[in-house]
Each structure stands twice: as structure tokens, then as C-alpha cells.
N, C-alpha and C positions, 0 to 999 in steps of 0.2 A: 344824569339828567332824568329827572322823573316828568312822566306827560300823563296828563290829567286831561279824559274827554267824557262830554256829556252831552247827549243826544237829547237836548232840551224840548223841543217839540211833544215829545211825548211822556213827558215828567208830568206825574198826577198829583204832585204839591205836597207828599205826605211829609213831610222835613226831616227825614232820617238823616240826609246826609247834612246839614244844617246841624243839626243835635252832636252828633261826633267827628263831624272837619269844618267848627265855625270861621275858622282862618280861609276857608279858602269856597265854602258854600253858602251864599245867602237866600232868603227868597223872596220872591219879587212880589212891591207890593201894588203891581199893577194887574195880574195875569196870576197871582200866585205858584208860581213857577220856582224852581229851583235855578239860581243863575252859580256860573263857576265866576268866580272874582279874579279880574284879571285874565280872562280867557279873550281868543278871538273868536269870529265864528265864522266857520266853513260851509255852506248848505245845511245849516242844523246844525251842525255838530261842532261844539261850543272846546277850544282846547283851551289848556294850561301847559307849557312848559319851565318846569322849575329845576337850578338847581341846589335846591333845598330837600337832601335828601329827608329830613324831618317831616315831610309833606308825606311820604310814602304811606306810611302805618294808618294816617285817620283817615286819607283819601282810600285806602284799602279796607276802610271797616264800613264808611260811604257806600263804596261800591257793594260790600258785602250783606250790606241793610236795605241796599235799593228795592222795592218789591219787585218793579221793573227792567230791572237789570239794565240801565241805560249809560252809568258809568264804568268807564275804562281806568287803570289804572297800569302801566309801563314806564321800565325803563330804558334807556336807551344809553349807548355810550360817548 
């Protein structure tokens, strides 16, 4: 199971993670915001659990483009 979190609130719209995990980031064309697709939202923090291990690798280049650092990326058993 991979889990996918994003601390939306404080996402400054640059679309990196949009650019290389379009399956699972959009962004919003209300707020300019980065949204996880299919995610819940907890106090802010916006999850995804998949298990589509395929999901791992762009949501981990996501995370790794964010300026921000505000996505997570885990697996879980």
C-alpha cells in the first residue's frame, strides 16, 4: 500500500508535482493550489491511499521537486 500526503495549505502553486505524477496531482483552478486526486482531508493534510504500487516512483519524484517539501510519500504493509 503506498500513502500519498499533502500538506495543501501551504502549497505555493508551482506545478511540479502536476508536471511528473499528472495521474494523481492536479491544480486547482479556484485557489491555484496543488490538489492530490482522490485524496481525503485531515486538518490540512490531504491523503491518498493506493494500492497501485505504480503510483510510487512519480509520487516520489513529486515529493522530490516540491520546493516546499510538503509531500509525503510511504509505504505501508
Amino acid at each position: 500500500m503506498i500513502v500519498i500526503t499533502l500538506q495543501r495549505d501551504k502549497c505555493i502553486g508551482c506545478g511540479y508535482c502536476c508536471e511528473v505524477a499528472s495521474d494523481f496531482f492536479t491544480m486547482s483552478l479556484t485557489d491555484g493550489k496543488s490538489i492530490l486526486v482522490g485524496s481525503t482531508d485531515k486538518k490540512g493534510f490531504f491523503t491518498l491511499r493506493t494500492a497501485d504500487n505504480w503510483a510510487e516512483e512519480p509520487c516520489k519524484q513529486a515529493k522530490a521537486n516540491c520546493p516546499v517539501k510538503i509531500i509525503k510519500v510511504s509505504q505501508t504493509k
